[in-house]
C-alpha positions in Angstrom: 0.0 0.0 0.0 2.6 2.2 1.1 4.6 1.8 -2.4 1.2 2.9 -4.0 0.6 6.0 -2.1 4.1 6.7 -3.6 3.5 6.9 -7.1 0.1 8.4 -6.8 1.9 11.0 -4.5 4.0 11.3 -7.2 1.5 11.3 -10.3 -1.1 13.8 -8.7 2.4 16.1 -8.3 3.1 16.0 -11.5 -0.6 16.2 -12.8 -0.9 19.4 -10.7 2.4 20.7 -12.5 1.4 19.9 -16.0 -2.0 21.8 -15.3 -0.1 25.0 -14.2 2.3 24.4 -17.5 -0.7 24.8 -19.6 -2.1 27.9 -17.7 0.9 29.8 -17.4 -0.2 33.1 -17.8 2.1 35.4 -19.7 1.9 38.3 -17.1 3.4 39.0 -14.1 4.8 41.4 -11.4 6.1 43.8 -14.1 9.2 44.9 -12.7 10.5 42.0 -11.7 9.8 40.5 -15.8 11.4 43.8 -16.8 14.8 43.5 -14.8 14.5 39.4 -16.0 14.3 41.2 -19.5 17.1 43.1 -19.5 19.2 40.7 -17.7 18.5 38.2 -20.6 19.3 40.7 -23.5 22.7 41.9 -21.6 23.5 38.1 -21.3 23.3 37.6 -25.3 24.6 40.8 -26.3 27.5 40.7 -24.0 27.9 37.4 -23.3 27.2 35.2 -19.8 30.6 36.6 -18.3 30.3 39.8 -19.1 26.5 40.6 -17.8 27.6 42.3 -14.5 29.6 44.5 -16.0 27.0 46.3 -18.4 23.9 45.4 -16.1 22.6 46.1 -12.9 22.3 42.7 -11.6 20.6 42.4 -8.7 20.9 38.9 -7.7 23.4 36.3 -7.2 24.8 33.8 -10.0 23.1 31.2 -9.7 19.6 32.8 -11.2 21.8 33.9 -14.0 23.2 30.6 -14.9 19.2 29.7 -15.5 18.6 32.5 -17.1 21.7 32.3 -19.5 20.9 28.6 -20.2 17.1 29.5 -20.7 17.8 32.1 -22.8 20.1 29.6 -25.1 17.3 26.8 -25.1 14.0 28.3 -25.1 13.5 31.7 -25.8 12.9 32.2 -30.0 14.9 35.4 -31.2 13.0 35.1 -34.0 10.2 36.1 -32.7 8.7 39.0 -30.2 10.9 38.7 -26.9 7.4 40.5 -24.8 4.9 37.9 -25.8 7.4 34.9 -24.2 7.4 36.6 -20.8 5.7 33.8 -19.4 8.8 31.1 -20.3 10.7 32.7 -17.3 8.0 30.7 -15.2 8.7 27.6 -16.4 12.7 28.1 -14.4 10.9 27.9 -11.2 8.2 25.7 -12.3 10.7 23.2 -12.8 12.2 23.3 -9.0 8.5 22.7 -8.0 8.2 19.8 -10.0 11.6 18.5 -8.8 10.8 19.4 -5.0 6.9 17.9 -5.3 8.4 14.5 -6.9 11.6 14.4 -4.3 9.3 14.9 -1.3 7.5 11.3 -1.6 10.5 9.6 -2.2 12.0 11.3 1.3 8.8 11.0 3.8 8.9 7.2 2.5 12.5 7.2 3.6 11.4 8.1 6.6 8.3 6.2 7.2 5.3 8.8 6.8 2.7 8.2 4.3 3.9 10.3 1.2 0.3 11.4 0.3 1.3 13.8 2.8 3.7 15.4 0.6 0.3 17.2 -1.5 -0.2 18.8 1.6 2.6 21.1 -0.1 0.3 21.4 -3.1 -2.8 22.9 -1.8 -0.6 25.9 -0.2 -1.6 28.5 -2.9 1.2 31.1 -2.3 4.0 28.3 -2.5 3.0 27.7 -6.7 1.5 31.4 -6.9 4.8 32.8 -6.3 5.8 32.2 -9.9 2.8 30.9 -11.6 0.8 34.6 -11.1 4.0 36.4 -10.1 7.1 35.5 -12.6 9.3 35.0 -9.0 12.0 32.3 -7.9 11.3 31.9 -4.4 11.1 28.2 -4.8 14.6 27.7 -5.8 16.5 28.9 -3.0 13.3 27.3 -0.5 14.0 24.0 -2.2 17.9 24.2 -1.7 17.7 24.9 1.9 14.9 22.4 2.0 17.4 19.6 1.1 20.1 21.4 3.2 18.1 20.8 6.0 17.5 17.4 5.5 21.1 16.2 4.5 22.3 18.3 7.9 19.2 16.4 10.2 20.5 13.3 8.2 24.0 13.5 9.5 25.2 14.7 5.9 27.2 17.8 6.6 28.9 18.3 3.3 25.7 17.3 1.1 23.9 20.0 3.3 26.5 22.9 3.2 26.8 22.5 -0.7 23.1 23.1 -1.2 22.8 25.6 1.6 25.7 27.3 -0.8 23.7 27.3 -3.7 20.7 28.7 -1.7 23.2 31.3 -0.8 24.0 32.2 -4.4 20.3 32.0 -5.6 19.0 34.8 -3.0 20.8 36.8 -0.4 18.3 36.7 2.4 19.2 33.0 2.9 22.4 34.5 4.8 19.7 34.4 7.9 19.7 31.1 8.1 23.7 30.4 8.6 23.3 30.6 12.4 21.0 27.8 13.0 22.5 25.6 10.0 26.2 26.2 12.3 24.0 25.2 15.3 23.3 22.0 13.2 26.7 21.2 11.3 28.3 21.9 15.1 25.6 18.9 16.1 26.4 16.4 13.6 30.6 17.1 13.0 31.7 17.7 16.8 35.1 17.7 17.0 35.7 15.9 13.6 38.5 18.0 12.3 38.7 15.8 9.0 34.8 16.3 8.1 35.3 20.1 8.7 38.0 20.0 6.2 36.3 18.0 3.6 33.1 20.2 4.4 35.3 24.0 3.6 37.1 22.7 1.0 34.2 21.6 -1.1 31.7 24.1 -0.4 35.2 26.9 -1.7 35.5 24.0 -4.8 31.6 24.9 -5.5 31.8 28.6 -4.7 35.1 29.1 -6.8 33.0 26.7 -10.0 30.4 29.3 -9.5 32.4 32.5 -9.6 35.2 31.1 -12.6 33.3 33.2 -15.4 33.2 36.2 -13.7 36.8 35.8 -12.0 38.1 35.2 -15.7 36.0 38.2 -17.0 37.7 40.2 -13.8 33.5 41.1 -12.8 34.5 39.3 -9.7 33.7 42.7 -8.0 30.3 43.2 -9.5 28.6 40.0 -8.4 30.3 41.1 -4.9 28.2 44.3 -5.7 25.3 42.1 -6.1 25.2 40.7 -2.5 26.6 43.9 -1.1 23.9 47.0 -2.5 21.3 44.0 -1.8 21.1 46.2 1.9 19.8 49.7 2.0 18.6 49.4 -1.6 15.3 50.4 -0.8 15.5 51.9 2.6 11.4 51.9 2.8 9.8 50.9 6.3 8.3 48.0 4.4 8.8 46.8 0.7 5.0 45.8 0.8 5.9 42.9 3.5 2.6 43.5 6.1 4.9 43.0 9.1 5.7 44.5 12.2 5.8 48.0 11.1 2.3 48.1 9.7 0.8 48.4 13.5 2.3 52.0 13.6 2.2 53.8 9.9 -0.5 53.7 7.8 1.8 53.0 4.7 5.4 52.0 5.8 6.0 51.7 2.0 6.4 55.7 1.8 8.6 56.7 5.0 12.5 56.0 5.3 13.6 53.4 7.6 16.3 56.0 8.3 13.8 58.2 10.8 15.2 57.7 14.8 13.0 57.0 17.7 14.9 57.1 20.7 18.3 57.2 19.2 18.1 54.7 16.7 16.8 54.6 13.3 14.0 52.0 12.6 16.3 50.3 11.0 18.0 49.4 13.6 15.0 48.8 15.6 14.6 46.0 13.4 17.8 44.8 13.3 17.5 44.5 17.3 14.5 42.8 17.2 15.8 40.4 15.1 18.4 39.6 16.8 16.6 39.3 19.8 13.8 37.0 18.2 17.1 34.6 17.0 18.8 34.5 20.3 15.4 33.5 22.1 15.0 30.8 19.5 18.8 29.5 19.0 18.7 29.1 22.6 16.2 27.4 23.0 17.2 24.8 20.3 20.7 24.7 21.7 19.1 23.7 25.3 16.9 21.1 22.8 20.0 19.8 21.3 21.8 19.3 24.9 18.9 17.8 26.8 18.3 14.8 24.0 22.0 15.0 22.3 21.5 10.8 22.8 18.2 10.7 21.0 18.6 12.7 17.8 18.8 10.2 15.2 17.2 11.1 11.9 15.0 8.8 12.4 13.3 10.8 14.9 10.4 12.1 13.6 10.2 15.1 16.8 13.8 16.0 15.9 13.4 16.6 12.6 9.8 18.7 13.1 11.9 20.8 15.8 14.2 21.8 13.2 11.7 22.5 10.2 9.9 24.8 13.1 13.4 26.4 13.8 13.8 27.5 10.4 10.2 28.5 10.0 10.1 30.8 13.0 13.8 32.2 11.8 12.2 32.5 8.8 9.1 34.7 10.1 11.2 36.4 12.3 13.5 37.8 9.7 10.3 38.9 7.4 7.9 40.7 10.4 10.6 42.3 12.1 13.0 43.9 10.2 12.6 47.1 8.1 12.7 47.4 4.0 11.4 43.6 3.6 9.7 42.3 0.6 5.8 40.3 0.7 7.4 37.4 -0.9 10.6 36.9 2.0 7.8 34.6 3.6 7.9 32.1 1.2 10.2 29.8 2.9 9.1 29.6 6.7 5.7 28.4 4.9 7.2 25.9 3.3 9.1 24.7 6.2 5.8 25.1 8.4 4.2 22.8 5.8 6.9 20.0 6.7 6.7 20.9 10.6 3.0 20.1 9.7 3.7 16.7 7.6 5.7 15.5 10.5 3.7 16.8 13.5 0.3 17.2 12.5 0.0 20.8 12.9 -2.2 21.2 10.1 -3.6 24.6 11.7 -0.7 27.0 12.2 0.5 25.9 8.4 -3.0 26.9 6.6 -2.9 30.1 9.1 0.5 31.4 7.8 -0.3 30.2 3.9 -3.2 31.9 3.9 -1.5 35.2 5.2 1.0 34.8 2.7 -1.5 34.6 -0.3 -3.1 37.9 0.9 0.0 39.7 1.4 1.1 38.7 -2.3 -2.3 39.1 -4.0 -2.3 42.8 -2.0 0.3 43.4 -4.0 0.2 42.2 -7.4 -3.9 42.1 -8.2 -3.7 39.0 -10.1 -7.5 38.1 -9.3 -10.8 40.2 -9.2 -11.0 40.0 -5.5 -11.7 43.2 -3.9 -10.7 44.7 -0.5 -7.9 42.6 0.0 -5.2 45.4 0.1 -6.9 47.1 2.3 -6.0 44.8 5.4 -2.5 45.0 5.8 -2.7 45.1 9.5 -4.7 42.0 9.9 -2.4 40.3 7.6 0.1 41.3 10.4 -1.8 40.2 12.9 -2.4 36.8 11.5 1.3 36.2 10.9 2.2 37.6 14.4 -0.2 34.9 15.8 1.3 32.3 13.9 4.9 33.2 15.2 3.3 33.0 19.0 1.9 30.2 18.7 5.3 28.5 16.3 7.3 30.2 19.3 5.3 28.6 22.4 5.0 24.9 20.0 9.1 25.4 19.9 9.6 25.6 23.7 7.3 23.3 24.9 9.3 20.7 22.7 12.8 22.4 23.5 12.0 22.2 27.5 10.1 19.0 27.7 12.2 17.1 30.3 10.5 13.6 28.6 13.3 11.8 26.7 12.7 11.5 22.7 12.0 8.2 21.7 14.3 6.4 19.1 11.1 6.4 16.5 8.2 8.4 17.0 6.8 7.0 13.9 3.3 5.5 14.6 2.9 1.7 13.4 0.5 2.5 10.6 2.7 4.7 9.1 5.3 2.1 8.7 6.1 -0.3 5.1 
């Protein structure tokens, strides 16, 4: 039976896909098609190495190797560049597709039924993303997805390599290097010789990634890329309905660069950010000490306390902190919706998805629906609720004096 659910898991995954293939509509969030635009016509009038130079690039390399290779296989020069907008979808589309067909394979790994995996499918914002919007938040969710698995699988190397190309596919995946140390820290110890082998081929990776550029000498533009990422924008909010929404009316129009008492919201933010992490990375390093003898990855509770790390990291780093985008959510729901495969907390996933569609469709007005814009601060509310609630789920299972069992996995569940 369970080898069944398997490749109907898999063939409703990649049903759903082919639907959204034949749908993909050809708009999107305009600006972000434009810059993809540009980027692609810089790439074959100057070539692949040369685009940093003679564009302003805004992301890391690893979205311009796609878009170089798309660009070489898909796109028709022969005819009207505007009307095959939509083709930029089908880049992300196709780390959905990978993620939706990997995930069965890994929860029957692990012994959980892998129908569970289309739990991931019915969370509108996680396919919206690119199939109304044109964006890529998938790929960098999907490497740090498999980073997390590989490190709670005692795969250190595996997990820092795609943690690397997370790194190089978005920038804001740099707030997730303090719990993946936390974890790395777990699994190596003192192994000097896994450390080694760890460095040296996540530099082999991140020098193969750079080589064009370093031969081109634009080595300092894609530095540029990470580097202006910060204080780009230096709006209260870039449309994210966080925090700051409680106290302006639209955060979008004031400069994160005003001071209430001596500091700059901006570093407000930055504090409670910190803050938020330090709370959390506590806890899980008080988790990780109490049950050090438990934490096999078989342990279904281990790996759902780790998902629910990242996702409250995740939240944390989108409600608190100033100048942040609608779409930084992304991955904290798709780690909530594994914290919810694993633990059954159906609830506080379909809470936070359903903030996360509002907050996009506020934004881009892909449907009819009226008077959704108009509710930033209850979008706010609803994602504050959900990081309470993740918050007091994560101490309850960090401070729980009751030893982890070797499998939590219940009988039914298993081949």
């Amino acid at each position: 039976m369970t080898g069944n659910n398997l490749w109907i898991s898999i063939g409703v995954a990649v049903l759903f896909h082919g639907v959204l293939w034949w749908c993909m509509p050809n708009n999107g969030y305009t600006t972000d098609l434009n810059c993809w635009d540009w980027w692609r016509d810089t790439i074959y009038q100057y070539g692949f190495a040369h685009c940093y130079q003679y564009a302003t690039i805004e992301y890391p390399p690893v979205f311009i190797y796609l878009l170089g290779l798309w660009r070489w296989l898909i796109f028709d020069f022969s005819q009207p560049l505007y009307e095959q907008r939509y083709l930029y979808k089908y880049i992300p589309w196709c780390f959905s597709l990978a993620g939706a067909v990997w995930l069965p394979f890994y929860l029957q790994h692990k012994r959980i039924n892998p129908v569970k995996s289309l739990l991931l499918l019915g969370c509108v914002g996680l396919w919206y993303n690119f199939f109304a919007w044109g964006q890529i938040d998938v790929i960098h969710t999907l490497f740090i997805t498999l980073a997390v698995c590989c490190a709670a699988g005692n795969k250190p190397t595996a997990s820092a390599l795609f943690f690397l190309l997370a790194l190089n596919t978005k920038v804001q995946t740099v707030v997730f290097v303090p719990p993946f140390l936390m974890l790395w820290a777990t699994i190596v110890k003192g192994n000097t010789g896994v450390w080694v082998k760890t460095l040296l081929a996540a530099a082999a990776l991140q020098l193969l990634l750079l080589l064009p550029f370093l031969i081109s000498k634009a080595t300092l533009k894609v530095y540029l890329a990470y580097a202006t990422s910060v204080d780009r924008y230096d709006y209260v909010s870039f449309f994210a309905f966080n925090l700051w929404y409680w106290f302006f009316a639209n955060p979008y129009t004031e400069s994160d660069t005003l001071l209430w008492n001596f500091l700059s919201l901006k570093q407000w933010g930055l504090l409670l950010l910190f803050a938020n992490m330090a709370v959390l990375l506590t806890a899980f390093g008080v988790f990780l000490f109490n049950h050090k003898a438990s934490l096999t990855e078989s342990n279904r509770q281990y790996l759902a306390h780790v998902f629910l790390l990242f996702a409250l990291v995740g939240i944390a780093f989108f409600y608190f902190p100033t100048q942040m985008h609608e779409r930084y959510l992304h991955p904290a729901v798709a780690f909530l919706g594994m914290f919810a495969i694993l633990e059954r907390q159906y609830g506080l996933f379909a809470f936070i998805s359903l903030a996360y569609l509002v907050n996009l469709e506020a934004v881009l007005h892909f449907t009819p629906l009226p008077y959704w814009h108009y509710l930033p601060a209850l979008v706010s509310g609803m994602v504050l609720c959900s990081y309470v609630y993740g918050v007091y789920l994560f101490y309850h299972i960090a401070l729980s004096p009751a030893p982890l069992s070797v499998n939590l996995l219940p009988q039914t569940e298993r081949p």
